[in-house]
MDAnalysis code that builds the backbone (N, CA, C; Angstrom):
import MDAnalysis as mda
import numpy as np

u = mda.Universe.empty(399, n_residues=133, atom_resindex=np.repeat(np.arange(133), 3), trajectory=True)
u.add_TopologyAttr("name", ["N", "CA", "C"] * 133)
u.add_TopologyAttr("resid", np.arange(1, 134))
u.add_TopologyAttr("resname", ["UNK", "UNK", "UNK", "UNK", "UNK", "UNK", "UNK", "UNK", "UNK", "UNK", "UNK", "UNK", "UNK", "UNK", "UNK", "UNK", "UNK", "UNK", "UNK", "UNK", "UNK", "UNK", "UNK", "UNK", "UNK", "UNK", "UNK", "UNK", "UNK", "UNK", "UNK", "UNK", "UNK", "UNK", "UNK", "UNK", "UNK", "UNK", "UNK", "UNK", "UNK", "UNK", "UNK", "UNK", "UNK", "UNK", "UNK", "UNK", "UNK", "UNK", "UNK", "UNK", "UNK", "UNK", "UNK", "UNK", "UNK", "UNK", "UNK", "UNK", "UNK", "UNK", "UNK", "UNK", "UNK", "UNK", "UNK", "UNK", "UNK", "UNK", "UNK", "UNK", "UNK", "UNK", "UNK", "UNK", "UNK", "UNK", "UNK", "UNK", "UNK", "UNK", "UNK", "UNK", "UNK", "UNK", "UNK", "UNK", "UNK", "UNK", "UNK", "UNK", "UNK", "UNK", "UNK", "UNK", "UNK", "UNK", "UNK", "UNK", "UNK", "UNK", "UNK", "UNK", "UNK", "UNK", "UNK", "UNK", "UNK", "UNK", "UNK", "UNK", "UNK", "UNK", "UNK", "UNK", "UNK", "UNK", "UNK", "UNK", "UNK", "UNK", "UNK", "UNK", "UNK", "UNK", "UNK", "UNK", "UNK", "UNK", "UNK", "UNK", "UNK"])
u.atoms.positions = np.array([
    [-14.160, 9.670, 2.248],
    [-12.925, 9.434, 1.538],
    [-11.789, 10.074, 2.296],
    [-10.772, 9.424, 1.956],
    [-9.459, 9.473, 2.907],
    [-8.834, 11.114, 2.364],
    [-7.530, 11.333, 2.478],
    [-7.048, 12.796, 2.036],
    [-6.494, 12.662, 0.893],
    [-6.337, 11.351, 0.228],
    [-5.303, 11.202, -1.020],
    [-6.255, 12.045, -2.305],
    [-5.657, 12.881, -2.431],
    [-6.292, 13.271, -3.827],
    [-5.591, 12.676, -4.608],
    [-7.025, 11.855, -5.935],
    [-7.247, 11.359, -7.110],
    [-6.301, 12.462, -7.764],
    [-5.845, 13.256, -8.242],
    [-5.058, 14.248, -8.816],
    [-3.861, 13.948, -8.567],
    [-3.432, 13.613, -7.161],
    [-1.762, 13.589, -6.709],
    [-0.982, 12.696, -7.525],
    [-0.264, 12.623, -7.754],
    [0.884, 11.920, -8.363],
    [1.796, 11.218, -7.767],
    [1.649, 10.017, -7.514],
    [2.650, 9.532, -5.933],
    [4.232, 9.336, -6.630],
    [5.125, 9.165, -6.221],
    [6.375, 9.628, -6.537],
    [7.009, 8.105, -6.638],
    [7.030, 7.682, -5.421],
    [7.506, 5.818, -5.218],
    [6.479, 4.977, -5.625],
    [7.493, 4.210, -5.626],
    [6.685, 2.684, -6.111],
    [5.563, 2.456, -5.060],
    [6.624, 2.672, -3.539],
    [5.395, 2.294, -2.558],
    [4.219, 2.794, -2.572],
    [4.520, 4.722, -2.570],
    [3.364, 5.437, -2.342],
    [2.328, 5.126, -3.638],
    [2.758, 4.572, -4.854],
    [1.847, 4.043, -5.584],
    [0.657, 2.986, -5.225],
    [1.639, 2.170, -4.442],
    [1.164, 1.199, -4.622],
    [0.195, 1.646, -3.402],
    [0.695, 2.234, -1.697],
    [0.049, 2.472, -0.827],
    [-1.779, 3.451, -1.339],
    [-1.251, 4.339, -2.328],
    [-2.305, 5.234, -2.430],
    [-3.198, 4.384, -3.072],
    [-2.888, 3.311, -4.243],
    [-3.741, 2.411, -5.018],
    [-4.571, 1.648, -3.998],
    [-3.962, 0.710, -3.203],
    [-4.349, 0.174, -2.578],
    [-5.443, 0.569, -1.558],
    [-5.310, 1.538, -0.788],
    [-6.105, 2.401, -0.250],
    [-7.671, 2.781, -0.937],
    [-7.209, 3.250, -2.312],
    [-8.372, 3.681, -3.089],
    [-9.130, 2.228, -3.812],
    [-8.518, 1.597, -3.478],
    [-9.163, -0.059, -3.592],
    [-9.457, -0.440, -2.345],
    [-8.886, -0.671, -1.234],
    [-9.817, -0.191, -0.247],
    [-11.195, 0.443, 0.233],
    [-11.021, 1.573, 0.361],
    [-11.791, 2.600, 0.333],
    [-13.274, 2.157, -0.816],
    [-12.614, 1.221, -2.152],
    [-13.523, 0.954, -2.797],
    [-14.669, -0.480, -2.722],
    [-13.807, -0.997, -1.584],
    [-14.305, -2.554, -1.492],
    [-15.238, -1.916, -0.450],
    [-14.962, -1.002, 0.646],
    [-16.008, -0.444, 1.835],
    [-17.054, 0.341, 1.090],
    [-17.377, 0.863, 0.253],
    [-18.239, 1.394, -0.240],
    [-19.342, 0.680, -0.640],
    [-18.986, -0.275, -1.695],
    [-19.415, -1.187, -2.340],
    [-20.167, -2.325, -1.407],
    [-19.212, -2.451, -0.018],
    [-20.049, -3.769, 1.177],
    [-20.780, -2.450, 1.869],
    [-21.011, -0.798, 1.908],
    [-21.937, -0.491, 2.573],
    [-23.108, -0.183, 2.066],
    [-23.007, -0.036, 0.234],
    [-24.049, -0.194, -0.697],
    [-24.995, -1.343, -0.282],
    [-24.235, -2.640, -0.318],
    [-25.060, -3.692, -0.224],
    [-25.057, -4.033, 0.870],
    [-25.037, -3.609, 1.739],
    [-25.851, -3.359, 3.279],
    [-27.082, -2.440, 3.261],
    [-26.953, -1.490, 2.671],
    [-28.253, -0.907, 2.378],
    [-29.337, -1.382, 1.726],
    [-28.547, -1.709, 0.236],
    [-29.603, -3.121, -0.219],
    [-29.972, -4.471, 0.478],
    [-29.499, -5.067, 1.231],
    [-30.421, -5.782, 2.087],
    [-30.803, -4.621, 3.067],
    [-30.696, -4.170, 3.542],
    [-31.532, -2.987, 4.483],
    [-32.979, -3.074, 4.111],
    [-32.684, -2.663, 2.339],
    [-34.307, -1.895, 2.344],
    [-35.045, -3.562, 1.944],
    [-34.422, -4.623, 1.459],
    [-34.957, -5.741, 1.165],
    [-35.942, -6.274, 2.429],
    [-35.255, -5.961, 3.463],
    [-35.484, -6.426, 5.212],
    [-36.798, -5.429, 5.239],
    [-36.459, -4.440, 4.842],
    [-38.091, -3.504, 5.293],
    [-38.859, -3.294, 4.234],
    [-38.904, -3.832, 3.174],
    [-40.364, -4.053, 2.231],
    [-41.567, -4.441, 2.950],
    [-41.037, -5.070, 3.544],
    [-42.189, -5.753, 4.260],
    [-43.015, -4.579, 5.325],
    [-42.203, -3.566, 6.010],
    [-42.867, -3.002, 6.967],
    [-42.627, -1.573, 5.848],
    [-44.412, -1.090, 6.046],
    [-44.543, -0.170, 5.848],
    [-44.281, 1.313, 6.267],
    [-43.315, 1.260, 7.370],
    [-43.006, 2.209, 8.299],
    [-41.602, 2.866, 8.465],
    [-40.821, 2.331, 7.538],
    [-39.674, 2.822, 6.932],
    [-39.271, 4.372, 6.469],
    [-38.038, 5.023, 6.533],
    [-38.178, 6.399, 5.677],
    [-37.478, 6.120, 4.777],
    [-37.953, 6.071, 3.389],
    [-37.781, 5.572, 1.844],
    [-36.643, 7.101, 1.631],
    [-36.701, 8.369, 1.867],
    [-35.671, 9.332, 1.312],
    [-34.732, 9.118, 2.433],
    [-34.575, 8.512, 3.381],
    [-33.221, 8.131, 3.868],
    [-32.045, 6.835, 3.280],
    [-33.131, 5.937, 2.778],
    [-32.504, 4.714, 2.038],
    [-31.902, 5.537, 0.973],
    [-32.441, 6.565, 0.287],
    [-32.919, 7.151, -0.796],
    [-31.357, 7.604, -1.116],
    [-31.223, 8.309, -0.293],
    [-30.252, 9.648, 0.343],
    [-29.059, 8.439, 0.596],
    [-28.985, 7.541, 1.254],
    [-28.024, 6.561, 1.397],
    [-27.283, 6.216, -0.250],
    [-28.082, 5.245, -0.462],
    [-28.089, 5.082, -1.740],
    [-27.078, 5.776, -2.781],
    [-27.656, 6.896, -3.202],
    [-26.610, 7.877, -4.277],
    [-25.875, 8.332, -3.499],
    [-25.753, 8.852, -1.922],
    [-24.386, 9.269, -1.430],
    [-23.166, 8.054, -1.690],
    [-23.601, 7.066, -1.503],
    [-22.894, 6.054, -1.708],
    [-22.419, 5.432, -3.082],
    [-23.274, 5.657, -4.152],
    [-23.101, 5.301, -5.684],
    [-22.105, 6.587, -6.174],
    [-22.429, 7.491, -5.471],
    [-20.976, 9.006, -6.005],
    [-20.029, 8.749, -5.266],
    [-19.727, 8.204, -4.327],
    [-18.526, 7.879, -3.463],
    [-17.543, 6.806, -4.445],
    [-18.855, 5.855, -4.776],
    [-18.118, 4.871, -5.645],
    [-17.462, 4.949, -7.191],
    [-18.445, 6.054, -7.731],
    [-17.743, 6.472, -8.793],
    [-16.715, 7.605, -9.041],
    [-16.653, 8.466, -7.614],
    [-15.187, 9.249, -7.534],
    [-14.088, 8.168, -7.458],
    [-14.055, 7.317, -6.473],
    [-13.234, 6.010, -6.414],
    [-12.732, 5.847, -7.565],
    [-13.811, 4.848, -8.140],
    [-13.388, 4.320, -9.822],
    [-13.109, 5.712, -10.329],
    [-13.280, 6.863, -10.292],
    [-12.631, 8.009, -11.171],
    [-11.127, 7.949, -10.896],
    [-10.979, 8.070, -9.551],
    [-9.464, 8.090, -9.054],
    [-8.496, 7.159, -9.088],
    [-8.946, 5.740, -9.384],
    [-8.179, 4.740, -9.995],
    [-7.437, 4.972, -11.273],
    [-6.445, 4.425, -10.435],
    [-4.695, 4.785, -11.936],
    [-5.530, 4.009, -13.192],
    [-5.199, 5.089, -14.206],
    [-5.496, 4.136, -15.337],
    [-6.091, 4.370, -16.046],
    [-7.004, 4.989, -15.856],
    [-8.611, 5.249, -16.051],
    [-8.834, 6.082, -17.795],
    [-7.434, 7.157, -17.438],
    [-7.286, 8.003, -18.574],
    [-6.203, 7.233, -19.356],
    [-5.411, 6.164, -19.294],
    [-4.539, 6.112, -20.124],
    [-4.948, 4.595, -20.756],
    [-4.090, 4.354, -22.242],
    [-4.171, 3.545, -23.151],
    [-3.902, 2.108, -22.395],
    [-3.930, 1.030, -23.107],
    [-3.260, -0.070, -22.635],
    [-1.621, 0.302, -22.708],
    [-1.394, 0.611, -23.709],
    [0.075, 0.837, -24.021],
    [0.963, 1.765, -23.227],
    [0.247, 2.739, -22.704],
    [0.866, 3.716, -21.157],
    [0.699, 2.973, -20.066],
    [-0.648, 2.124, -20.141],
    [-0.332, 1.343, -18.738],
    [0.188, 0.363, -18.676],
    [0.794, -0.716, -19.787],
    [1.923, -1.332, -19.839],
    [3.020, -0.540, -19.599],
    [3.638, 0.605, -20.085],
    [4.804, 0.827, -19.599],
    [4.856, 1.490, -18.532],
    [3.619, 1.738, -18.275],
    [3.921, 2.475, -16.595],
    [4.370, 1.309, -15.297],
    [3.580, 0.179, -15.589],
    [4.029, -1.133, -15.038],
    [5.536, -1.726, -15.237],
    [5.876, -1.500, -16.553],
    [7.193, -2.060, -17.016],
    [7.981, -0.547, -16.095],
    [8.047, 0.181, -15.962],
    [8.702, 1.286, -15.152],
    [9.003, 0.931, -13.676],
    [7.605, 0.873, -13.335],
    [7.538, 0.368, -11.681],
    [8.274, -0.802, -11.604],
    [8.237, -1.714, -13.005],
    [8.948, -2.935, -12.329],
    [10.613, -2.674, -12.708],
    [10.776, -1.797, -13.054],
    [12.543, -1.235, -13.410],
    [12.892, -0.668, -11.504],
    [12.110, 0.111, -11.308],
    [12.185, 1.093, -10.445],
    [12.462, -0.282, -8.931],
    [11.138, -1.504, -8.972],
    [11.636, -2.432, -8.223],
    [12.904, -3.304, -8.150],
    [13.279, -3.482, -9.789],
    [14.105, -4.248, -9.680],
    [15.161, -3.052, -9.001],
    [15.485, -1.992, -9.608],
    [16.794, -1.437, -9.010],
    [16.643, -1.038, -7.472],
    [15.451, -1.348, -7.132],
    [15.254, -0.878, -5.000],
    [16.246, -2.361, -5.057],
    [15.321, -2.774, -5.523],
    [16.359, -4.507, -4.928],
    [17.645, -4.612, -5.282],
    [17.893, -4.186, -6.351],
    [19.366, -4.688, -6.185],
    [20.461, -4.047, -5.304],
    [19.577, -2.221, -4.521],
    [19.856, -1.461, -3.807],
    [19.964, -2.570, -2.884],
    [18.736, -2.556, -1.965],
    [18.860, -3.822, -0.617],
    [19.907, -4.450, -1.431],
    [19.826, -5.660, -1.790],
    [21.285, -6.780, -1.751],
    [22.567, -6.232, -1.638],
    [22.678, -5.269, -2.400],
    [24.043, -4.522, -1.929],
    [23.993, -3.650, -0.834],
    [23.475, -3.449, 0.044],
    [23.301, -2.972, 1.250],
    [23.243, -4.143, 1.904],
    [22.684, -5.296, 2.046],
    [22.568, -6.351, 2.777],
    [24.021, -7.065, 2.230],
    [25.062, -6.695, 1.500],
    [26.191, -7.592, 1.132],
    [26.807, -6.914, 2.040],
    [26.855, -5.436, 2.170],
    [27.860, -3.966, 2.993],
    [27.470, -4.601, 4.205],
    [26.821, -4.750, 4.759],
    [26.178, -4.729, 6.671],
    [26.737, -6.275, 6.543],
    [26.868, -7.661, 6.310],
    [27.057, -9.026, 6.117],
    [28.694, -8.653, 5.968],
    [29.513, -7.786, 5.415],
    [31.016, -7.449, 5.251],
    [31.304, -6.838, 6.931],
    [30.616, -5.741, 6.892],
    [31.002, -4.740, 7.938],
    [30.897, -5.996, 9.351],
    [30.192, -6.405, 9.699],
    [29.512, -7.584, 10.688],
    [30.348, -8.319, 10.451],
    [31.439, -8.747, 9.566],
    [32.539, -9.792, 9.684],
    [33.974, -8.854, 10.138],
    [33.893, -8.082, 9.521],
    [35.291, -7.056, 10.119],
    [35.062, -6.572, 11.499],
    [33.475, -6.335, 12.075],
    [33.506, -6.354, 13.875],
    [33.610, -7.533, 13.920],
    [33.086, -9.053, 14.184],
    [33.214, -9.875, 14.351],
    [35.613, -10.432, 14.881],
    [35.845, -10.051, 13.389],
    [37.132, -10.334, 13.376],
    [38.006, -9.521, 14.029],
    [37.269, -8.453, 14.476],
    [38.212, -7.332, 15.115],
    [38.498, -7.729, 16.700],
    [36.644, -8.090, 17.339],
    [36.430, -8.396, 18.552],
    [36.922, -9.823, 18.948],
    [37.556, -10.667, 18.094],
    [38.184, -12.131, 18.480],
    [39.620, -11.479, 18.137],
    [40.000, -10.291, 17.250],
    [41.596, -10.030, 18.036],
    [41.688, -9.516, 18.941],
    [40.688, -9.076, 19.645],
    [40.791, -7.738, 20.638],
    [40.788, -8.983, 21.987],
    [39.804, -9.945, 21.703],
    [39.760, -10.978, 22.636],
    [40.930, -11.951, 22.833],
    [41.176, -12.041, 21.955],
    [42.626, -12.768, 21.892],
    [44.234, -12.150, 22.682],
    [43.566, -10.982, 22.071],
    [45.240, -9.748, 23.000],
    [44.656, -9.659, 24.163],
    [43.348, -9.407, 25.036],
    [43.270, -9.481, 26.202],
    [43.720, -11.150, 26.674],
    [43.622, -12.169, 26.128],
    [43.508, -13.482, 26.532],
    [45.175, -13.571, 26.899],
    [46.266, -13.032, 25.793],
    [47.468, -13.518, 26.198],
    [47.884, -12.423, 26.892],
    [47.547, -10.945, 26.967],
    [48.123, -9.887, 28.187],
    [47.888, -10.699, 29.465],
    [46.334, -11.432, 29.802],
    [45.908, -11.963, 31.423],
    [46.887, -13.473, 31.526],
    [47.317, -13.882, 30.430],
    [48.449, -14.943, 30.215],
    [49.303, -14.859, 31.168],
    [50.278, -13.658, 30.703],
    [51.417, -13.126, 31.120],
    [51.460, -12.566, 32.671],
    [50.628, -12.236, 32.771],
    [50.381, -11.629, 34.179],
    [50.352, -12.461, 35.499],
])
């Protein structure tokens, strides 16, 4: 398991979503190396020459990996009704990032027309000074 402690409290939307994701991650690899083991030992039924406390040992290291996981998944402790509004939050918290960007993307789309308009007067007064000359 990665360094995110199940305990931490991520602050942003992103790091929510990054740490969730991760621990869903982290949970889909567990789960495909479980059942790699289970066909493992399926593949060696057949041969008697196997070491059964290594499958063994595989096995529950891997079934506690998976249930710290599912422990550390958001949610786990709270109602439907906290995790509806924890969602309805995140999606407040998105809408106002965004309406941040658009008004930052309106400022840089303004500023980019006042260089624009500055550098066709600036081009223009060099055009009629080399006029005159």
């Amino acid at each position: 398991m990665q360094n995110s402690s199940p305990s931490a409290k991520p602050e942003t939307l992103s790091e929510a979503t990054s740490v969730n994701m991760d621990r869903i991650t982290q949970l889909q690899q567990s789960i495909d190396r479980i059942v790699s083991i289970f066909l493992s030992v399926l593949d060696k039924l057949n041969n008697t020459n196997f070491d059964q406390q290594e499958i063994v040992h595989d096995l529950c290291t891997n079934a506690k990996q998976i249930d710290l996981l599912i422990d550390s998944l958001p949610g786990k402790d709270q109602t439907e009704n906290d995790q509806i509004e924890n969602v309805q939050s995140l999606e407040q918290e998105l809408q106002e990032a965004n309406e941040e960007y658009k008004k930052s993307v309106q400022n840089a789309e303004s500023l980019l027309k006042q260089i624009l308009d500055t550098i066709s007067i600036i081009a223009k007064d060099q055009s009629s000074a080399n006029n005159y000359e």
